[in-house]
N, C-alpha and C positions, 0 to 999 in steps of 0.2 A: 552358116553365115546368116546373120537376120537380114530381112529386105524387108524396107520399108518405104510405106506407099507416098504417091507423089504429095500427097498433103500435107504428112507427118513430117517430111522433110523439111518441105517451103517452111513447116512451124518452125523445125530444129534447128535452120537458117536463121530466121530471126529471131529466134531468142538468144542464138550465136552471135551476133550481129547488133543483139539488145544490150546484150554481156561484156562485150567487148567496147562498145561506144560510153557505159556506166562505168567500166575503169578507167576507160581517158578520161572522162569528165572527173572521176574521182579524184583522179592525181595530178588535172592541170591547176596552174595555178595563174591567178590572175594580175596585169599590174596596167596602174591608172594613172595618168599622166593630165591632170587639168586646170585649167585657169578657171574664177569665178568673181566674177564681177558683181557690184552692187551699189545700184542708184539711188539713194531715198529722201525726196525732201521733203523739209519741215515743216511739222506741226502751223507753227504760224508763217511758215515762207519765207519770214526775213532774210536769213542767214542763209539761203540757198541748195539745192541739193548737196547731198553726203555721200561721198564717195568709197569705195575701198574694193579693194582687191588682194585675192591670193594665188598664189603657186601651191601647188599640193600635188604631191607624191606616195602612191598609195596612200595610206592614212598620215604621211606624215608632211607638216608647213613647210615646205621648202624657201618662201619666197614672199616678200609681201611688195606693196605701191606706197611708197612714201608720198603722201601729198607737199608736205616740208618741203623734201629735196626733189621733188617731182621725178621720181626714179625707182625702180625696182629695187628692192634691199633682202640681197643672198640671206637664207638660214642655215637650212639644213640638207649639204650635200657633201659628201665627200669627195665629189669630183665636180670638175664644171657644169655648172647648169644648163638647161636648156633654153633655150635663147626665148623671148618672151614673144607672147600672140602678137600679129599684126594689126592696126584700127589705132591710132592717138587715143588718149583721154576727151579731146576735145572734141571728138567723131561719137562717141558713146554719149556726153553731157547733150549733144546738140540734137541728136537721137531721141533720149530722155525726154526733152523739152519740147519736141515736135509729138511730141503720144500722150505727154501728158496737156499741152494745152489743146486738143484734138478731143479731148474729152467733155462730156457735158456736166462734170459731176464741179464744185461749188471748187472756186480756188485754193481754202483751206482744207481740203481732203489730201491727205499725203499719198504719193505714189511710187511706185517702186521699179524699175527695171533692174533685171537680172541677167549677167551673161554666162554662161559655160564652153569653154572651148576645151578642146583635148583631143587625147585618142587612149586606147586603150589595148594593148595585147593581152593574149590568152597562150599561154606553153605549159609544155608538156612536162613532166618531173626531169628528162634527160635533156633540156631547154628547147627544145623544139618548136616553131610558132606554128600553134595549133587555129586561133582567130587573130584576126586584129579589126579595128575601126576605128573613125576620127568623127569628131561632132563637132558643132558649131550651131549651141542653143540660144534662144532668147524666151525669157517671158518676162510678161510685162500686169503689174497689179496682182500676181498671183498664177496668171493663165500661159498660158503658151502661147507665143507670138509668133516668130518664125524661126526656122531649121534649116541647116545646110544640108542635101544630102549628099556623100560623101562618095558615091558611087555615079552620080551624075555630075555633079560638083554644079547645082544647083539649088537656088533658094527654094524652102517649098512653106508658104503661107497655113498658120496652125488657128489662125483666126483672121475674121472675114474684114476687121482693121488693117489686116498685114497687106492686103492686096497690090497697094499702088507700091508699097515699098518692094514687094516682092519683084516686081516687074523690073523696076528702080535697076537693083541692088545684080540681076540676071544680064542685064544690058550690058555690065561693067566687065566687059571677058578679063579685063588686065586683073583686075581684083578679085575676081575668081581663079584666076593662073596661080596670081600671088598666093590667094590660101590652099591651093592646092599642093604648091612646094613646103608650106608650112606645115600641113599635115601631114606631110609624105617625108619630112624630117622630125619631125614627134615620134613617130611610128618608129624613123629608124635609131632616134637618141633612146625610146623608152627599148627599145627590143635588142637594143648591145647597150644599153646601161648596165652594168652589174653592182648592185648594192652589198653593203656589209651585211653577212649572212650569218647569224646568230644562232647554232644548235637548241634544241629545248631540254631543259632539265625534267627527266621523267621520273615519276613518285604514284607507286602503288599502296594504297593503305583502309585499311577496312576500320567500317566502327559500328555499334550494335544498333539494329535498325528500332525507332521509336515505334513502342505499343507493339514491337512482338518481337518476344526473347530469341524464339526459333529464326531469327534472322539476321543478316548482316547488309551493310549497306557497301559495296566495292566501290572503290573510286580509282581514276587514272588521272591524275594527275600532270599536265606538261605547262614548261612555264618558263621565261628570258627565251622564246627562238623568235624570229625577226628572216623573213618578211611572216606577215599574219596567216599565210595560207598552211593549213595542217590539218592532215585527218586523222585521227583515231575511230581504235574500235577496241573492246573488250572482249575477248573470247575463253571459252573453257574446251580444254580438247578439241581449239581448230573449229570450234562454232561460235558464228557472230553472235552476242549477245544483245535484245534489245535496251536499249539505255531508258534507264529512268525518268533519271536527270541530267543536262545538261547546262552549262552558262552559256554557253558561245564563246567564241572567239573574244574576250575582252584585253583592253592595253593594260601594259604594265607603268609608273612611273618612268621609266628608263626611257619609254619609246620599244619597249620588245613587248610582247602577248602573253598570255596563258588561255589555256584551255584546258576546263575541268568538268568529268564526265562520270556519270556515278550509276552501278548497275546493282539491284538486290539478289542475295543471293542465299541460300538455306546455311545454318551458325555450324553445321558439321561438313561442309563441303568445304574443301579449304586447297585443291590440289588440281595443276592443268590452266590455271586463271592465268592469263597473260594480256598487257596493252598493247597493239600493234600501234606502231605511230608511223605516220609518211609527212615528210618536212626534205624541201630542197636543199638544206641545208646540211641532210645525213643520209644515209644508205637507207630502206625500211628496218625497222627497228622495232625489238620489240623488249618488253621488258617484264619477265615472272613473278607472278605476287609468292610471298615465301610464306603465306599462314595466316600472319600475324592480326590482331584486334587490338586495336588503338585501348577500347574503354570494356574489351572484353570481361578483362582480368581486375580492372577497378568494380565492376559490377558485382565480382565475385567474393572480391575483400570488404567491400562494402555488407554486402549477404553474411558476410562471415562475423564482421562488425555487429552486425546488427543480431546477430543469433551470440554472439559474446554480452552484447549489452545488457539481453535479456537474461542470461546465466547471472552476469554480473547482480543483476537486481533480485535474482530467485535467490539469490546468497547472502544478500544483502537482508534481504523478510526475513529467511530465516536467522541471521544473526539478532536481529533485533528483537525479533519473538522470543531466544533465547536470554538476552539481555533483559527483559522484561519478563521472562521465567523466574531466573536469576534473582533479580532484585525483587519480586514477591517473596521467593523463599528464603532471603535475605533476611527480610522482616520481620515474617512470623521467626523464623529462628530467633532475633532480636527481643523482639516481643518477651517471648519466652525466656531468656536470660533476665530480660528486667524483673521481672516475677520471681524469680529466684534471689535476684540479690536483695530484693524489699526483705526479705525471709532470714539473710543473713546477716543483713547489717543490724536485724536485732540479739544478735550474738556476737560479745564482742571478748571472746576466747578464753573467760573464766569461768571458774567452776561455783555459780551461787548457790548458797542454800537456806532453806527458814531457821535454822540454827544463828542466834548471832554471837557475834565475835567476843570470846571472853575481853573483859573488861581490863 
């Protein structure tokens, strides 16, 4: 039995313990629940600050602020929404207008407030809530103004402007109660929300890698799964392989994703390649490249093409050299007939003689 010293262990512990906490994180998967506000007025002031607001559901617009109909206007949910942040419009503009004339910079300089509220879980592939948090940001021109933190449920000043508001806005226990149930049902609407969940279509396919023959370019290929969180990996015989290329996670038209990942690999190695793919939406999954080269085989017809072409023309020379043999000896043979009939046609097939014809 090996026995190993007390160091080696403590190590073995945490690399156990390193290993372990790298595939939770691998496999949880994230979802984001925010409001985002925006203050900005005009150029020359006239017409007064501009307003607008969104709902946003992981990457996708749930929800927008009609200023029209002074109301939030439903998008994209297939269940009931979650009920909108606490603060009027008319608590944000007045806000706006208190930081922006507090400034010393010239009346026509345009300014911005921004707001972010939300929260956000974090679970596990078997839906487990592995994090969660709630925010409630401000920045104002660009900077960060002040934060809720969500664990004291206290304001906390992110610039030395923020101070008196910060005091202000900490006084107010009822409107801290208030946001406090407000974030504590975000938390509970995003974490029993269950969204329409979208399998990915998975596509293994190789093509010849550019500037050397001796090589192939692997690709995995996954595309329409919904929500965006998915990890792939590429392996040969059960070893990760490291990727080349990568796009990331990009949207598709629909509102689903793709993700396309590409590993090089030697042009006679072709057996053991397989995509491991993890998505909430399916078992782990994996999928077997079967060989094949996209432009392998065109490379080779083309080679083949191209060594035809040049037969074609080594046949072609010489046909023509012979054509041009041909009609030389053509000539001279010619030649030679005309000479002979100059010869004959002074012979015109009777028998003359110096005798003349009796009378």
């Amino acid at each position: 039995m090996m026995i190993f010293s007390a160091r080696v262990r403590w190590k073995l512990n945490v690399l156990i313990v390193g290993l372990f906490l790298l595939v939770l994180r691998v496999y949880c998967e994230t979802h984001l629940l925010q409001y985002v506000y925006s203050i900005t007025s005009e150029l020359n002031g006239s017409s007064g600050p501009v307003y607008s607001a969104v709902g946003v559901y992981d990457d996708r617009r749930i929800s927008h602020y009609s200023p029209e109909q002074q109301k939030w206007i439903t998008e994209d949910l297939t269940a009931d929404g979650p009920i909108v942040p606490p603060d009027s419009i008319d608590r944000l503009l007045n806000l706006f207008n208190t930081l922006a004339n507090g400034t010393n910079s010239e009346s026509s300089e345009p300014h911005t407030l921004q707001r972010r509220i939300g929260c956000e879980v974090e679970k596990s592939s078997s839906g487990q809530v592995v994090s969660q948090m709630a925010f409630d940001d401000y920045r104002f021109d660009g900077v960060d103004f002040i934060a809720l933190d969500f664990k004291t449920m206290l304001w906390t000043d992110k610039n030395e402007k923020a101070a008196g508001i910060k005091m202000k806005w900490n006084s107010h226990k009822d409107r801290r109660d208030y946001f406090r149930a407000y974030l504590y049902y975000c938390l509970t609407w995003i974490t029993t929300y269950n969204t329409t969940k979208s399998p990915p279509n998975i596509h293994m396919f190789a093509k010849k890698a550019p500037r050397d023959q001796s090589k192939m370019d692997l690709t995995c290929l996954a595309t329409g799964f919904y929500p965006k969180h998915l990890q792939m990996d590429i392996t040969v015989n059960d070893i990760k392989l490291e990727s080349m290329f990568t796009t990331g996670i990009r949207p598709n038209d629909d509102k689903t994703f793709q993700l396309r990942t590409t590993v090089r690999i030697n042009k006679e190695e072709k057996h053991g390649f397989e995509c491991h793919v993890t998505h909430s939406s399916l078992s782990p999954n994996k999928t077997i490249w079967d060989g094949t080269c996209m432009n392998c085989d065109e490379e080779s017809r083309k080679h083949e093409a191209a060594v035809g072409a040049v037969a074609v023309v080594a046949v072609a020379v010489v046909f023509a050299a012979l054509l041009i043999a041909v009609k030389i000896i053509y000539r001279k043979m010619k030649g030679r007939d005309e000479e002979g009939q100059c010869q004959t046609n002074s012979y015109d097939g009777k028998i003359h003689s110096n005798t003349p014809e009796p009378g």
